[in-house]
C-alpha positions as CSV (number, residue, x, y, z in Angstrom):
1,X,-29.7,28.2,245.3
2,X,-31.1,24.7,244.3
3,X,-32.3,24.1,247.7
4,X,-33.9,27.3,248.2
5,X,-35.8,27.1,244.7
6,X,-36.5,23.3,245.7
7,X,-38.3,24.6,249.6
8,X,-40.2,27.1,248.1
9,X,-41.9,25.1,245.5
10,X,-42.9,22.4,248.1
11,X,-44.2,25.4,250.3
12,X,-46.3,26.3,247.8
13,X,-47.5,22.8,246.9
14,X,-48.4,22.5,250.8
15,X,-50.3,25.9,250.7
16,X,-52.1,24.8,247.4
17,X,-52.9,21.4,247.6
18,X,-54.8,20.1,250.8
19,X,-53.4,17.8,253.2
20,X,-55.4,14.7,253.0
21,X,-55.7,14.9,256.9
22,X,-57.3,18.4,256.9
23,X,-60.0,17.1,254.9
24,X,-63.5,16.7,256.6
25,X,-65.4,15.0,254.0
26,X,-64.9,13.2,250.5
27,X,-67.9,12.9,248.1
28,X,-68.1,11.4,245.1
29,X,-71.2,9.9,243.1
30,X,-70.9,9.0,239.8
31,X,-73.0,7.0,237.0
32,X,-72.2,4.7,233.8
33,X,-73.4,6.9,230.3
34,X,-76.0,5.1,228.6
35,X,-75.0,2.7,225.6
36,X,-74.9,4.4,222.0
37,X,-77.7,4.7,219.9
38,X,-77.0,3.3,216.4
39,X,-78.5,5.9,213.5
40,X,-78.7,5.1,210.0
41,X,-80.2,8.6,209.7
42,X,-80.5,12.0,211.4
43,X,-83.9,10.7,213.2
44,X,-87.5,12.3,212.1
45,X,-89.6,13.8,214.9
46,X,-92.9,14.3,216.0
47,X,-94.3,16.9,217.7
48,X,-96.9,15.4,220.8
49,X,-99.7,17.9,221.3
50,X,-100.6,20.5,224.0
51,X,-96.6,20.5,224.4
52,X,-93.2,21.4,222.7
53,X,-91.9,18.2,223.4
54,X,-90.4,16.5,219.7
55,X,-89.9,12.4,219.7
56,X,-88.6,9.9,217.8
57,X,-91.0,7.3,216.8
58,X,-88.8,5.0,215.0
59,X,-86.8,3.8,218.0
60,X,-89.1,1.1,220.3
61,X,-86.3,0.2,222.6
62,X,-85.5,4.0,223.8
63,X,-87.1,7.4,224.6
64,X,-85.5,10.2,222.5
65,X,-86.9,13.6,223.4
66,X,-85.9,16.7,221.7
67,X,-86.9,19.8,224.1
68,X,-85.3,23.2,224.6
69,X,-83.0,23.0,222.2
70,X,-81.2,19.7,224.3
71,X,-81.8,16.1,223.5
72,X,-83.1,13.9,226.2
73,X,-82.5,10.3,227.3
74,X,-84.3,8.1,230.3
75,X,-82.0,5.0,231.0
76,X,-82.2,2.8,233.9
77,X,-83.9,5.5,235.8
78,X,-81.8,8.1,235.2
79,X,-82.2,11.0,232.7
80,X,-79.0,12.1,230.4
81,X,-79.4,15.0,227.8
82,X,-76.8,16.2,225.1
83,X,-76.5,19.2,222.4
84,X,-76.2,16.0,219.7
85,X,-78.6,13.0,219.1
86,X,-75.9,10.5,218.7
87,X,-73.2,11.5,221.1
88,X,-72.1,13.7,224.4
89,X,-74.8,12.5,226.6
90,X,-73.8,14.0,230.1
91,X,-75.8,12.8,233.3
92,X,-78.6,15.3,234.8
93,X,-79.0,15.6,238.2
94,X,-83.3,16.3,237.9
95,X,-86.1,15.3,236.2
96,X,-86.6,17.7,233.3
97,X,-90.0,19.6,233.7
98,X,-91.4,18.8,230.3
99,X,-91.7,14.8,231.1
100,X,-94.9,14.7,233.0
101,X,-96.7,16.5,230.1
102,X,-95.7,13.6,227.6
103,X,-98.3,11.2,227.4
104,X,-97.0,7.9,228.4
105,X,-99.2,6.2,225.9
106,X,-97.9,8.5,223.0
107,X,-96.6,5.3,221.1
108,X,-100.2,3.3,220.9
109,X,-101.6,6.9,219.5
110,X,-99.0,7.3,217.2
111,X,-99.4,4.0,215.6
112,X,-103.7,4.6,215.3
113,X,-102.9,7.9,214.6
114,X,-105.6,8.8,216.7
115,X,-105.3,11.7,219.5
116,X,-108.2,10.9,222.5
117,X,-110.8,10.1,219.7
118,X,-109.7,12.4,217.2
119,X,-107.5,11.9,214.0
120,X,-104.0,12.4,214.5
121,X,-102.4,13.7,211.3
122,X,-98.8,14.5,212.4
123,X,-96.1,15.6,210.7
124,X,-92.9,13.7,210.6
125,X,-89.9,16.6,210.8
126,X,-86.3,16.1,209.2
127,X,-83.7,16.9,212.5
128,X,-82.5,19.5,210.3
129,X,-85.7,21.3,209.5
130,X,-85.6,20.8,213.6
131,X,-83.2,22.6,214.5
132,X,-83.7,25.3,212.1
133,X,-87.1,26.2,213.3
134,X,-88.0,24.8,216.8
135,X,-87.0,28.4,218.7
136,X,-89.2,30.5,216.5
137,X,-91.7,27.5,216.5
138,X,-92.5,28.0,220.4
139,X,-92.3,31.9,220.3
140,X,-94.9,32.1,217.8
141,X,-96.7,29.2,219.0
142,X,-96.6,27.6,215.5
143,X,-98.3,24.5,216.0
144,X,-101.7,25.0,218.6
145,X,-102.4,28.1,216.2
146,X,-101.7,27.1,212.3
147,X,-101.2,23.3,212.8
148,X,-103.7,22.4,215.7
149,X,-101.0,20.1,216.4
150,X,-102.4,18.3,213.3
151,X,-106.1,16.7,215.4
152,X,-108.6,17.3,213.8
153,X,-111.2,19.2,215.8
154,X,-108.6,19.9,218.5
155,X,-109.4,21.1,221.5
156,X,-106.8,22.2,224.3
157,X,-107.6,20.4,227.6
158,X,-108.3,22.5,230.8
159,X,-105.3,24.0,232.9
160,X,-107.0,21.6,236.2
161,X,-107.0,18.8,234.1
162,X,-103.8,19.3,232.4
163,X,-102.3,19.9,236.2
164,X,-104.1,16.4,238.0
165,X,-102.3,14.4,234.7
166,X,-99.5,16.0,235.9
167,X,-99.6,14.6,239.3
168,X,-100.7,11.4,238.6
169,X,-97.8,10.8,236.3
170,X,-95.2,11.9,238.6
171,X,-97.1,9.5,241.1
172,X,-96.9,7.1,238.8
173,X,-92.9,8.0,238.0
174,X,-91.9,8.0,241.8
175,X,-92.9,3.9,242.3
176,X,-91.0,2.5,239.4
177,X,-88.4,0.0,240.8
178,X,-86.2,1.4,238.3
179,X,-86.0,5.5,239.4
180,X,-86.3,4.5,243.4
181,X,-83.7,2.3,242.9
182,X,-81.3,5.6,240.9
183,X,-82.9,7.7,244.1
184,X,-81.1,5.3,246.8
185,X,-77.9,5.3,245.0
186,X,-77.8,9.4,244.8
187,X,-77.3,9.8,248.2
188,X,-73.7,10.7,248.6
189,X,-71.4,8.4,250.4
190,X,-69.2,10.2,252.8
191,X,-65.8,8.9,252.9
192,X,-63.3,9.3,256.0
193,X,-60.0,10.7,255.0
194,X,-57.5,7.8,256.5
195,X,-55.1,8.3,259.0
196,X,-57.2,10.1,261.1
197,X,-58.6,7.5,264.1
198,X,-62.4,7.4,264.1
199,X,-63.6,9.0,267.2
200,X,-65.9,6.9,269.2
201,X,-69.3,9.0,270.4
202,X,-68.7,10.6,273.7
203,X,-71.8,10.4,276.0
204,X,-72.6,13.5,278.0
205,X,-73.2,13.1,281.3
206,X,-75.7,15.3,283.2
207,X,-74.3,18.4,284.3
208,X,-75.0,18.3,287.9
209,X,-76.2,21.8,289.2
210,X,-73.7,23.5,291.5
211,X,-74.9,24.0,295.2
212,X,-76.2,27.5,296.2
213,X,-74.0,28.5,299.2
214,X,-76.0,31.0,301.3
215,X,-73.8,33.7,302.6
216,X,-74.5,34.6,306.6
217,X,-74.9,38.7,307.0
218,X,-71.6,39.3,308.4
219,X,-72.4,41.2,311.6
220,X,-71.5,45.2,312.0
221,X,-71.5,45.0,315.7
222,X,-69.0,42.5,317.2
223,X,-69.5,41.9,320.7
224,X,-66.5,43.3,323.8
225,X,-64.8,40.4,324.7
226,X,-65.2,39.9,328.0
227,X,-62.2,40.7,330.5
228,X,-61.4,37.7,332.1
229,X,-59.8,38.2,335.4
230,X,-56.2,38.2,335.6
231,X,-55.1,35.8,338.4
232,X,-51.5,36.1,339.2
233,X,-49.4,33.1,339.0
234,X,-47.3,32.1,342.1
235,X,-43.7,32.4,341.5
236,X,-41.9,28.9,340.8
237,X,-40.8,27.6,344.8
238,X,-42.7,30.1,346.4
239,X,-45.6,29.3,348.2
240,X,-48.5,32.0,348.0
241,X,-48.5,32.7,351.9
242,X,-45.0,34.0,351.5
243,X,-46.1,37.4,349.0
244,X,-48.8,38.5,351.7
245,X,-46.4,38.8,354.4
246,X,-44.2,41.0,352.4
247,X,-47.1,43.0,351.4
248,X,-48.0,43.6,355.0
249,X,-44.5,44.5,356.3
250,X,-44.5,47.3,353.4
């Protein structure tokens, strides 16, 4: 009983699990999480205009986004987002849409508080306030229409405008050493499963095209053979001269 119970558990190990052999292909890429980000506080936030893009202005040494309900990380080209500011960053596999409407020189009008000639009064927002509000926030499009994103005499930028920024920051994103250098190590390395011997290339040689064989008409009509004349043999020891005299003696 013990042996049959034993055979039909590996059976259905070997059904379930797949032999190494059988495999064609084994890809694996993964990347370090970024180092933690010591908080003293739950972080203030700042709205950047013409976007719904909150960041954290306290923090030099790293980009904090909050966007769509996710935070957002950039490190070592490479973006990372989590549900929490200060822990469960998971790696994402994209560029998230939002970044090439952030200014990249949001920090320098932050500190003049000055928006592309025009005062910049922004709000700093508690992270709980934050997350209260920032759903309703973009529905009702709270800040271009009761805040004017706090510049004075704000005016929104044209949609061609708006869309050539776009491109020249994602221009701009594509040559830094750091994100080509994240782009070369995301191509997956395909690993050989062992014990299978690598198969060298096998060159094809020219298929050489068969010879046409031309079939001769068979003929309908054969041709009589021709009777040949049948000459009589002489009988062995008898001379010819002998079977004309008994044909005359007849």
């Amino acid at each position: 009983m013990k042996k049959l119970l034993f055979g039909a558990m590996l059976f259905a190990l070997v059904m379930v699990v797949p032999i190494p052999t059988m495999a064609a292909v084994d890809i694996r890429i993964s990347f370090p999480l970024p180092p933690p980000i010591v908080f003293a506080a739950p972080p203030e936030l700042v709205v950047l205009p013409d976007t719904y893009v909150y960041v954290a202005p306290d923090y030099d040494d790293v980009d904090l986004f909050f966007w769509s309900g996710w935070w957002w990380r950039f490190w070592e080209g490479r973006w990372y987002r989590s549900r929490y500011y200060n822990r469960g960053w998971g790696y994402y596999n994209n560029i998230p849409s939002f970044y090439f409407d952030v200014d990249p020189g949001w920090r320098g009008y932050y500190r003049d508080r000055n928006w592309y000639g025009h005062r910049w009064n922004y709000e700093r927002i508690p992270n709980q306030r934050l997350q209260q509000n920032w759903s309703s926030w973009e529905k009702s499009r709270y800040w271009e229409r009761q805040k004017t994103w706090g510049v004075q005499s704000y005016q929104p930028r044209p949609q061609q405008q708006r869309q050539e920024l776009r491109q020249q920051r994602q221009q701009q994103y594509q040559q830094r050493p750091e994100v080509q250098q994240h782009q070369q190590q995301r191509q997956p390395q395909v690993q050989k499963p062992q014990g299978q011997p690598q198969k060298q290339p096998q060159v094809q040689q020219p298929k050489q095209q068969p010879q046409e064989r031309v079939q001769q008409p068979q003929r309908q009509e054969q041709r009589p053979q021709a009777e040949q004349p049948q000459h009589s043999q002489p009988r062995h020891g008898k001379p010819e001269r002998e079977e004309v005299e008994k044909q005359d003696r007849k």
